[in-house]
C-alpha positions in Angstrom: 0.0 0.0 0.0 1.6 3.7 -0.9 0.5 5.9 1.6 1.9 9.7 1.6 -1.1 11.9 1.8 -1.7 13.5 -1.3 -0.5 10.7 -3.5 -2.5 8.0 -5.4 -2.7 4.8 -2.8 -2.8 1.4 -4.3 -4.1 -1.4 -2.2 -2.9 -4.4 -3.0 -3.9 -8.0 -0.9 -3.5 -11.7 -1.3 -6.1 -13.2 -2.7 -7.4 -16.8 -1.9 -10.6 -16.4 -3.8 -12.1 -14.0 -6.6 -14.5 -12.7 -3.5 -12.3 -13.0 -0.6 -9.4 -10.8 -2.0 -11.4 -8.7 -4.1 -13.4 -7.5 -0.7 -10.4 -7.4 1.3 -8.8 -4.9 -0.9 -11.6 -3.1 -1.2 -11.9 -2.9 2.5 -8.3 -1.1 2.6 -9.1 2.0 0.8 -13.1 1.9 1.9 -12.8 5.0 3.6 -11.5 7.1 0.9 -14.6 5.4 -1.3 -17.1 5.9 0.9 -15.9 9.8 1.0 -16.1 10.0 -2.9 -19.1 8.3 -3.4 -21.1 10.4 -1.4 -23.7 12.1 -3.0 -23.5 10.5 -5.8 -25.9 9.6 -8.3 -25.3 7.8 -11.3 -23.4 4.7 -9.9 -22.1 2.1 -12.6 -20.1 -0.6 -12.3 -18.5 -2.0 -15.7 -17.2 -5.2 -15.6 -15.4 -7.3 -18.5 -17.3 -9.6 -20.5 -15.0 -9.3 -23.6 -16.0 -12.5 -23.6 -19.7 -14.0 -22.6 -18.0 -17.8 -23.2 -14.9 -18.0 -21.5 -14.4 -17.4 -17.5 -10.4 -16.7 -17.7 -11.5 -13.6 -19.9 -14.4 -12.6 -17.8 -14.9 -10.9 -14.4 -16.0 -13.8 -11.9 -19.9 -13.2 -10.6 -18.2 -13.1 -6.6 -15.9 -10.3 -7.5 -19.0 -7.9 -8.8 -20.9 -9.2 -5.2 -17.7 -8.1 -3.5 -18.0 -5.1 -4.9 -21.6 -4.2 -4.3 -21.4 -5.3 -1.0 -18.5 -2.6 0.2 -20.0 0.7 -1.9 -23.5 -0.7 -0.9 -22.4 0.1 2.7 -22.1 4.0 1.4 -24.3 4.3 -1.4 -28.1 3.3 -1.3 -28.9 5.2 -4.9 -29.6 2.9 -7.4 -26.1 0.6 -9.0 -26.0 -0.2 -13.0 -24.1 -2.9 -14.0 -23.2 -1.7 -17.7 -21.1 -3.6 -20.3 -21.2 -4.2 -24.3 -19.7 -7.2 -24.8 -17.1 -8.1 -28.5 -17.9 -11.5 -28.1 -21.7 -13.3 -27.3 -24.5 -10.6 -25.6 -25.3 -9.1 -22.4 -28.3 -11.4 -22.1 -25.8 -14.4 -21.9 -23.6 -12.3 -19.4 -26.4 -11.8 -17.4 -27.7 -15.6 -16.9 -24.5 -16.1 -14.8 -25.3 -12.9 -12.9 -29.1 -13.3 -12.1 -28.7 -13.7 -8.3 -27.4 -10.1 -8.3 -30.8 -8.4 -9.9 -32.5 -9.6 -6.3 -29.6 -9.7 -3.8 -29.0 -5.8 -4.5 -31.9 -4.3 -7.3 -29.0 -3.8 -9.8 -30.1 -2.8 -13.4 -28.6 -3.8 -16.1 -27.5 -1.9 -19.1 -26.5 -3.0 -22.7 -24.0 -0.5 -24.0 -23.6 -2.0 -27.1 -27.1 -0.4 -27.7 -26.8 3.0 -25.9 -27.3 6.3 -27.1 -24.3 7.7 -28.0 -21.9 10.4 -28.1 -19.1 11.1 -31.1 -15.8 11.6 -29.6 -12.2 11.8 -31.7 -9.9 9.4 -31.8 -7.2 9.1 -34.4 -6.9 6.5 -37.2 -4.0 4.7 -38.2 -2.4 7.2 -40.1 -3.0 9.8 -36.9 -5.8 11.4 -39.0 -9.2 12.9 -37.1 -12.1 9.6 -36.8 -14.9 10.0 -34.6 -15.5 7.1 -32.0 -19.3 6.5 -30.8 -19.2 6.5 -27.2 -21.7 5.2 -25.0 -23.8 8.1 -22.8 -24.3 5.9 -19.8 -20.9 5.8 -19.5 -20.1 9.7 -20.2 -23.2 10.6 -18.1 -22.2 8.2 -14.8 -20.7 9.8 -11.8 -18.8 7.3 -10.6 -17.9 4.3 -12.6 -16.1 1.5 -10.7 -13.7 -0.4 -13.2 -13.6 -4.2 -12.4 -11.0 -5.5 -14.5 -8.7 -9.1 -14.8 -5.5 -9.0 -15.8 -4.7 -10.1 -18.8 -1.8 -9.7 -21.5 -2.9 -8.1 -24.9 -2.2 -9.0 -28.4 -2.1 -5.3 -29.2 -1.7 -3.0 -26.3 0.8 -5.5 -24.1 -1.7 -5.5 -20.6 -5.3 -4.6 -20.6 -6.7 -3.5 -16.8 -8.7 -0.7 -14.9 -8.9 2.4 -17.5 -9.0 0.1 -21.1 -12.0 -1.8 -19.5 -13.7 1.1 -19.8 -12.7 3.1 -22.3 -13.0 0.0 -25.2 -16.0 -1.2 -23.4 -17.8 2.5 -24.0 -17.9 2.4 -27.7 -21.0 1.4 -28.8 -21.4 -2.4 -31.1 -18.6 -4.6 -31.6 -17.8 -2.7 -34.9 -17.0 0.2 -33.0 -14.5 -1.1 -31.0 -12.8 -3.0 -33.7 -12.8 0.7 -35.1 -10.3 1.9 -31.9 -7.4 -0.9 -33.4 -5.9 1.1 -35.5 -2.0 -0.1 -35.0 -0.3 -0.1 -31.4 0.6 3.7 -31.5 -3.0 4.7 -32.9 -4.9 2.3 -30.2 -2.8 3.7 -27.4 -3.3 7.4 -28.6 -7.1 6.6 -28.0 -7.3 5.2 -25.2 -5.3 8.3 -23.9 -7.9 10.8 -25.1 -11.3 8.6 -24.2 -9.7 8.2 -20.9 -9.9 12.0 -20.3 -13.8 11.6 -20.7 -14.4 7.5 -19.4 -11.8 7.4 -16.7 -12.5 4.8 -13.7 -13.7 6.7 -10.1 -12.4 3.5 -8.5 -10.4 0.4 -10.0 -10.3 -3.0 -8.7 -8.6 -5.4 -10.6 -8.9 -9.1 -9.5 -6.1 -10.7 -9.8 -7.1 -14.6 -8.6 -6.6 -15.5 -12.1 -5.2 -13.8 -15.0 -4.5 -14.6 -18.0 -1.7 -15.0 -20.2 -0.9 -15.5 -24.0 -3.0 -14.8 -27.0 -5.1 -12.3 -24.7 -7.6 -10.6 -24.3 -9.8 -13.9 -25.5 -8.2 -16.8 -26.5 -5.2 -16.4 -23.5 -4.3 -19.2 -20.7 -5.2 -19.0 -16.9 -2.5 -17.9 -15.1 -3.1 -17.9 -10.8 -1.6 -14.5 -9.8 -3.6 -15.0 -6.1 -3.3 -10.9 -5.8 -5.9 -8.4 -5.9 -5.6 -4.6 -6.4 -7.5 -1.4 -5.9 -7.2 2.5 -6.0 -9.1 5.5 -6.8 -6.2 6.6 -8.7 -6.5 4.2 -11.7 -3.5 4.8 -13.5 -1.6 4.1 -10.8 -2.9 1.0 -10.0 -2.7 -0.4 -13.4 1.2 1.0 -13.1 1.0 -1.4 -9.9 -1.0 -4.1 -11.9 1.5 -4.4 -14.9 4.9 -4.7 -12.6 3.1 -7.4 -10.6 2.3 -9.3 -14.2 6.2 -8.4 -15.2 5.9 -6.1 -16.9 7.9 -2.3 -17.0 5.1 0.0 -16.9 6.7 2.6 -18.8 7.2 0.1 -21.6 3.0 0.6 -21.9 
């Protein structure tokens, strides 16, 4: 944990379980949540369903539960659980996550089919293209990022901020549209950031994965979860702990 006062703090916590380290980190920074969630009102959690098919690319149903149950503590508005996924549909997503819809009275939201907002990325020759971007996500007030780690055939490591920012744009063929080449697809994630950047990133860390990511990887047991307010700093955190030099990305 990196404590000076005014400077980003990263929790980080074994984990013997998707829910039992996920919560524990959580439960190391909940006082700083619970500050910046209040008064809130547009709550939404976005976690990573790249992948409707395959767990290892997925966030596990006990880490969104562990979630819930710390900011539900601080926070009695109403929680969406937002995602578009690239590969299979919310509605299979959502089969896994039923129990959640009566445990806490989350809503769910498709962003694949959101209204949406043209932003500008760049295309891979650095020229202007506009990028459809989901208004859930630009209107939320606090987004919680709940990301895996996972190595990417494209941008090396995908956690807390890419979560979000690929998982705004609208349909599938939108973001296919963001892969422009390594120094395009970086550029825009950079400048959606500045508009879709996580309030609060866990990243659960249980199991990874490793390879031919973000889909078609291997699980990898890491046994570590992470979390911060400060998200860039926590995937910094995230990347080193996956071997990575974070100023390589």
């Amino acid at each position: 944990m990196i404590d000076p006062s005014h400077k980003p703090i990263v929790a980080v916590t074994k984990a013997d379980g998707h829910y039992e380290g996920s919560r524990k980190t959580l439960e190391l920074i909940e006082d700083r949540i619970a500050e910046r969630i209040e008064r809130k009102k547009r709550v939404l959690i976005k976690p990573n369903f790249v992948s409707t098919r395959k767990q290892v690319a997925a966030s596990h149903v006990d880490v969104i539960r562990a979630v819930l149950d710390v900011i539900s503590e601080h926070y009695d508005g109403e929680i969406t659980i937002g995602e578009g996924p690239a590969i299979g549909s919310l509605d299979e997503a959502i089969r896994n996550f039923d129990s959640l819809i009566d445990e806490y009275g989350v809503v769910f939201k498709d962003l694949n089919s959101d209204h949406h907002v043209e932003l500008e990325g760049v295309s891979s020759e650095l020229k202007l293209l506009k990028l459809r971007v989901s208004k859930t996500i630009l209107e939320s007030d606090y987004i919680v990022s709940v990301a895996k780690p996972k190595t990417h055939d494209c941008v090396i490591a995908t956690l807390s901020i890419k979560n979000v920012v690929v998982g705004s744009l609208v349909t599938t063929p939108e973001k296919q549209k963001i892969h422009q080449g390594a120094k395009a697809i970086n550029l825009n994630i950079a400048e959606l950031a500045k508009r879709c950047m996580p309030s609060l990133g866990l990243i659960d860390g249980f199991e990874g994965m490793e390879g031919e990511g973000p889909t078609k990887g291997d699980p990898v047991s890491l046994g570590v979860a992470s979390a911060s307010l400060h998200p860039v700093s926590l995937d910094a955190v995230m990347a080193w702990i996956m071997g990575f030099d974070p100023l390589d990305i």
